[in-house]
C-alpha positions in Angstrom: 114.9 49.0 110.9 116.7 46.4 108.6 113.7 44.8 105.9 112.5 41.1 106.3 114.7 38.8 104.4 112.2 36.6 103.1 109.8 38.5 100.4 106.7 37.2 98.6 106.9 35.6 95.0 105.0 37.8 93.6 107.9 40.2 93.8 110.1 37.6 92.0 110.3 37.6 88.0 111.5 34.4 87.8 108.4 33.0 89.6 106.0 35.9 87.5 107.4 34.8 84.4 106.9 30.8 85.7 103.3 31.3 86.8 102.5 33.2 83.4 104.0 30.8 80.5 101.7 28.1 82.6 98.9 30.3 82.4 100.0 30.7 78.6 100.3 26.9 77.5 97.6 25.8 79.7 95.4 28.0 77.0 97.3 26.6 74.0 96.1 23.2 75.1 92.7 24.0 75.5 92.4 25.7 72.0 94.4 23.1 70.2 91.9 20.5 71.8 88.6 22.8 71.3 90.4 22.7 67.6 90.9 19.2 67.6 87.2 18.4 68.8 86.1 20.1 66.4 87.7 19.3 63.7 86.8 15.2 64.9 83.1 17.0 64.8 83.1 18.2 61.6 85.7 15.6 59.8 85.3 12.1 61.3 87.8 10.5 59.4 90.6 13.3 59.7 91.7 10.9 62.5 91.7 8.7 61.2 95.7 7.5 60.2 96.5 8.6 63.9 94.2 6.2 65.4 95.8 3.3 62.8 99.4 4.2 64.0 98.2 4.8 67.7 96.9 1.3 67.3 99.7 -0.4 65.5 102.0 1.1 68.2 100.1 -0.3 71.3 99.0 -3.8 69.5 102.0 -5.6 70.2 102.0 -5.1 73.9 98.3 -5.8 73.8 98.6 -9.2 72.1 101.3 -9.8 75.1 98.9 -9.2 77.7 95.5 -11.1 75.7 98.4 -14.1 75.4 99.2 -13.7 79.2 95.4 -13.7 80.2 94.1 -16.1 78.1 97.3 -18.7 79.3 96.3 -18.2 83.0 92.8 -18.9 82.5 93.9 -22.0 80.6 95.6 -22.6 83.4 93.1 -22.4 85.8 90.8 -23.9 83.8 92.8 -27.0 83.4 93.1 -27.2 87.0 89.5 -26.9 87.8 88.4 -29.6 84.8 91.1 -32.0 86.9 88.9 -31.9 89.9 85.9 -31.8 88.2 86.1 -34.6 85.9 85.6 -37.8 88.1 81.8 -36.3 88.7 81.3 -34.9 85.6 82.4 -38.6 84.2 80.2 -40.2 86.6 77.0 -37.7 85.9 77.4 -38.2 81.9 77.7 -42.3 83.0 74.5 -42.0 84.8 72.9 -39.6 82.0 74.2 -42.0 79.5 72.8 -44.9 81.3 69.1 -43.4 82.3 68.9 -42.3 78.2 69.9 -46.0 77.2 67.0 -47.1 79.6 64.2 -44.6 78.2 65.4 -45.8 74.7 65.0 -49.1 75.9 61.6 -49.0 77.8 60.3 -47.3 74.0 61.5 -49.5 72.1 59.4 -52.0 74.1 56.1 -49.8 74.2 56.8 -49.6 70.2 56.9 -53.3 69.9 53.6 -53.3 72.2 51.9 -51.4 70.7 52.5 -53.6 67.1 50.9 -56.7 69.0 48.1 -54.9 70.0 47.4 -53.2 66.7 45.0 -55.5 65.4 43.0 -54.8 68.4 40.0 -52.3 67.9 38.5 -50.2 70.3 41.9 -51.1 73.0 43.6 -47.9 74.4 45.9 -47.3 76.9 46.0 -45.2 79.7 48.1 -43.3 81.4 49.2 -44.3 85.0 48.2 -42.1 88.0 50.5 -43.0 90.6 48.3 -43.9 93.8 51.1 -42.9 96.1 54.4 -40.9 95.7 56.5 -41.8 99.4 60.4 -42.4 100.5 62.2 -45.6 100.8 62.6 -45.6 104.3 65.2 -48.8 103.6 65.8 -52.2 102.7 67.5 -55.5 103.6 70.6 -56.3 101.9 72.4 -59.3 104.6 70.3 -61.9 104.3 68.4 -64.1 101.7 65.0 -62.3 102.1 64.8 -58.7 100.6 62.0 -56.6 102.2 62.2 -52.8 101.8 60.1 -50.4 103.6 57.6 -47.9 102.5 56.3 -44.5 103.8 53.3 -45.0 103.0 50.0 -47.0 104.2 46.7 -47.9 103.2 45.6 -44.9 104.8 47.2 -43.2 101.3 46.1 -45.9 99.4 48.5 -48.5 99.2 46.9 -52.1 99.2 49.0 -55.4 99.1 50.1 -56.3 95.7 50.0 -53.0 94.0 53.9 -52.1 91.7 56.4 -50.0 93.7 58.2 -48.0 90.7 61.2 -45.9 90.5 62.1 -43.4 88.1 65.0 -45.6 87.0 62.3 -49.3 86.9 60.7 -51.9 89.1 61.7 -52.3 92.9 58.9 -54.9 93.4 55.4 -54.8 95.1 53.4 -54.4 98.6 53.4 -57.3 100.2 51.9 -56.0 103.5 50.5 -52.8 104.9 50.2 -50.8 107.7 48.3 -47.7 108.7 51.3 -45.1 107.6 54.0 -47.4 106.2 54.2 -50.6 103.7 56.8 -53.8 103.3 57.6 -54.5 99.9 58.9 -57.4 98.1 62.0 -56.5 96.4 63.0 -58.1 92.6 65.7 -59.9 94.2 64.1 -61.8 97.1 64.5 -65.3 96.9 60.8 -65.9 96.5 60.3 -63.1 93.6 59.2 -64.3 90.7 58.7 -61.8 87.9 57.8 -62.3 83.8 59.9 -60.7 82.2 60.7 -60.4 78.1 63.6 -58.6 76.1 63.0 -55.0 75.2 63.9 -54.9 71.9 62.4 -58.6 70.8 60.1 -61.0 71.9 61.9 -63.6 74.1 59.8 -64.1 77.0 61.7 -65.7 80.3 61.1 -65.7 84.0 63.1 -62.7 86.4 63.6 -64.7 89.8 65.4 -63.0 92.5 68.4 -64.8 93.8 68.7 -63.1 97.5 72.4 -61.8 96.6 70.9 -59.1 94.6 70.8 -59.8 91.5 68.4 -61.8 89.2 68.4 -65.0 87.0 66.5 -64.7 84.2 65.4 -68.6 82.7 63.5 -68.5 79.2 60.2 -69.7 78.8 61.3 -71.3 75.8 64.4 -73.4 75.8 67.0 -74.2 73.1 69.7 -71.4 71.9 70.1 -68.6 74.0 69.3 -65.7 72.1 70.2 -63.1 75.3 73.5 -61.5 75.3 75.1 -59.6 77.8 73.9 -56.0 77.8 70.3 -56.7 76.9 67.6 -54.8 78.7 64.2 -57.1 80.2 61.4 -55.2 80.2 58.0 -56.2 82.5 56.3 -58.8 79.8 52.4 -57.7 81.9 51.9 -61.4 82.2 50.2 -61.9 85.3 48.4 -58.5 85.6 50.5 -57.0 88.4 52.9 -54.4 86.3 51.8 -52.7 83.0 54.0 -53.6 80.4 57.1 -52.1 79.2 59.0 -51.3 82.6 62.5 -51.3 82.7 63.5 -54.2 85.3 67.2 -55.8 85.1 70.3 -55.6 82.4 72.2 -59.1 81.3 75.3 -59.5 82.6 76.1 -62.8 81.5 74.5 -65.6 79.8 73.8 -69.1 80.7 72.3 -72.1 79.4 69.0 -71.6 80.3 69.2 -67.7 80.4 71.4 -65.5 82.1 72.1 -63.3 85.6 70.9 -59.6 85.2 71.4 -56.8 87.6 68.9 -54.4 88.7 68.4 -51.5 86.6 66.7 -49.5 90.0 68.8 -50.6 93.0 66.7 -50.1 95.8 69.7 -49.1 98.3 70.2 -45.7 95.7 66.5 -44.7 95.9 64.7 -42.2 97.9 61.5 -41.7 96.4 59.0 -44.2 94.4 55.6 -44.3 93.3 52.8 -46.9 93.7 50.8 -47.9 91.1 47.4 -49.5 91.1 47.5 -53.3 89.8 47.8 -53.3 86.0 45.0 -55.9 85.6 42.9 -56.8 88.9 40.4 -59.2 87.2 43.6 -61.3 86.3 44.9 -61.0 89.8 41.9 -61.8 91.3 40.7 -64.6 89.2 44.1 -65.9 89.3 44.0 -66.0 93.3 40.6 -67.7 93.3 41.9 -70.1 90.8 45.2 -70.9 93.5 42.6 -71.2 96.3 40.7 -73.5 94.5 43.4 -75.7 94.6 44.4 -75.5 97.8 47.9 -73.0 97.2 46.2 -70.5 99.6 49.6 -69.2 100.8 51.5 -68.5 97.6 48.1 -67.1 95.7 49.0 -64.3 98.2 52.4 -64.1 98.2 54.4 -65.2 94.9 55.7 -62.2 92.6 53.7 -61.6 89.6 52.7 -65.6 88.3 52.6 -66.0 84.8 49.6 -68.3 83.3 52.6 -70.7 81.6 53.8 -71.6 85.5 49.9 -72.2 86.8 49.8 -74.4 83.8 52.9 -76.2 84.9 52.6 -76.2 88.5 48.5 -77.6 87.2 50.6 -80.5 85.0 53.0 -81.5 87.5 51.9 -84.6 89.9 52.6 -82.8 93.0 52.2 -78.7 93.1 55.3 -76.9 94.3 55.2 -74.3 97.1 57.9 -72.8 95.6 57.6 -70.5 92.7 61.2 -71.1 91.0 60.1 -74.9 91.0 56.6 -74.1 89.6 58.0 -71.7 86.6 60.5 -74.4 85.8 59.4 -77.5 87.0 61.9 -79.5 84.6 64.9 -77.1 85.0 67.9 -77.8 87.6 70.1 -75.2 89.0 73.0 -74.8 87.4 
């Protein structure tokens, strides 16, 4: 019987002698690298020229790829800040804005509390909002702004009492309801609000002009010290608002003043607070003093009177429903 033709390789020399200088460098390597470890072991800095030319080799090809990586991020980068820049321009405008305002509204608190210095024993408070509710919304087509409150004299809320933004004014109850409130905004034709400059003591008259924005006529004629870009502040006359509250920003001047826009815009606010009256002996002698004289309706109903226009609406030889005409009885419109 003839033998198998194929045979195992252990019967081949060739593959003996293959399988045995394996075996035989496979042990060189591990006692050259049991050397080398220990030699690393007991000499740390044996190494240490082969690590510096190892390095020097494989630097160039790493500076290629740190080049290439930190280009595309660049890249991406720069595309990202593209997109994101109109609303991170608009959110630093707004930051920049609200900081000028706080600036602003301490400047005026600084200059109060100068004024009231001299007076002993007088401290001030702080304001516990009565009522924290949503705007529900506000007229903006006609002549008459009214804006609507979520909140009611079951919470508190009581006809006259500030409605404050975190940004200013917005105005003041005007009527209530169970669970909801109207309110008189700044810029309703029959809003009438004292107002001074924040960082001086020019003290003028914030009357709403039912196209939302204000004109603001000084108490005091003769050059116009407002410029455009000048803050009014409330002035407290009149003991609705405490003193010191951001309300409108010049625009432009005028003879007899200038137009200011809002500094809280009641269309871009969802929450305000309600404060009590800053002075109710004030507002409620001042009321009695209006229905003395027979101005029932507007004792309940004009924005904040200052003492100067009940003086001149007192001096004048027939009273004025209208509280523009009763601020400035010898003033024309422009």
């Amino acid at each position: 019987m003839a033998p198998p033709s194929s045979r195992r390789s252990g019967f081949s020399k060739k593959a003996q002698f293959s399988l045995f200088t394996g075996y035989l460098l496979a042990g060189a390597g591990a006692l050259l690298g049991l050397a080398l470890l220990t030699l690393s072991l007991w000499q740390p800095t044996a190494f240490a020229p082969l690590r510096g030319l190892a390095g020097d080799v494989v630097a160039p090809a790493g500076e290629v790829t740190a080049v290439a990586r930190s280009g595309q991020q660049g890249f991406f980068s720069g595309i990202a800040g593209y997109f994101r820049a109109g609303s991170q321009n608009a959110a630093l405008r707004e930051e920049m804005e609200l900081a000028r305002i706080r600036l602003a509204e301490a400047e005026a608190v600084k200059a109060e509390n100068r004024r009231l210095k001299a007076l002993l024993g007088l401290q001030d408070k702080a304001v516990k909002p009565v009522a924290v509710a949503r705007l529900v919304g506000s007229t903006a087509t006609s002549g008459r702004r009214f804006a609507f409150l979520g909140a009611g004299s079951s919470d508190g809320v009581r006809p006259g009492m500030p409605v404050l933004s975190e940004r200013g004014v917005i105005g003041r109850v005007l009527e209530t309801g169970r669970a909801s409130a109207r309110v008189l905004l700044l810029t309703d034709s029959e809003s009438v609000l004292p107002v001074r400059r924040a960082n001086g003591d020019v003290v003028a008259f914030a009357e709403g002009r039912g196209d939302g924005m204000l004109r603001v006529r000084l108490v005091n004629l003769g050059i116009n010290p407002l410029k455009p870009g000048d803050l009014m502040v409330t002035s407290g006359a009149g003991g609705y608002y405490r003193p010191g509250v951001a309300v409108a920003v010049i625009t432009e001047t005028t003879p007899d003043g200038g137009i200011a826009r809002l500094v809280a815009e009641p269309s871009a606010t969802n929450y305000v607070a309600v404060e009590p009256v800053y002075q109710p002996e004030a507002v409620a002698a001042l009321r009695a003093q209006r229905a003395a004289t027979g101005d029932v309706d507007n004792a309940d109903r004009e924005e904040e009177p200052a003492p100067p226009a009940a003086q001149a609406a007192q001096a004048a030889p027939s009273p004025s429903p209208s509280p523009t005409a009763s601020a400035t009885p010898d003033q024309g419109d422009e």
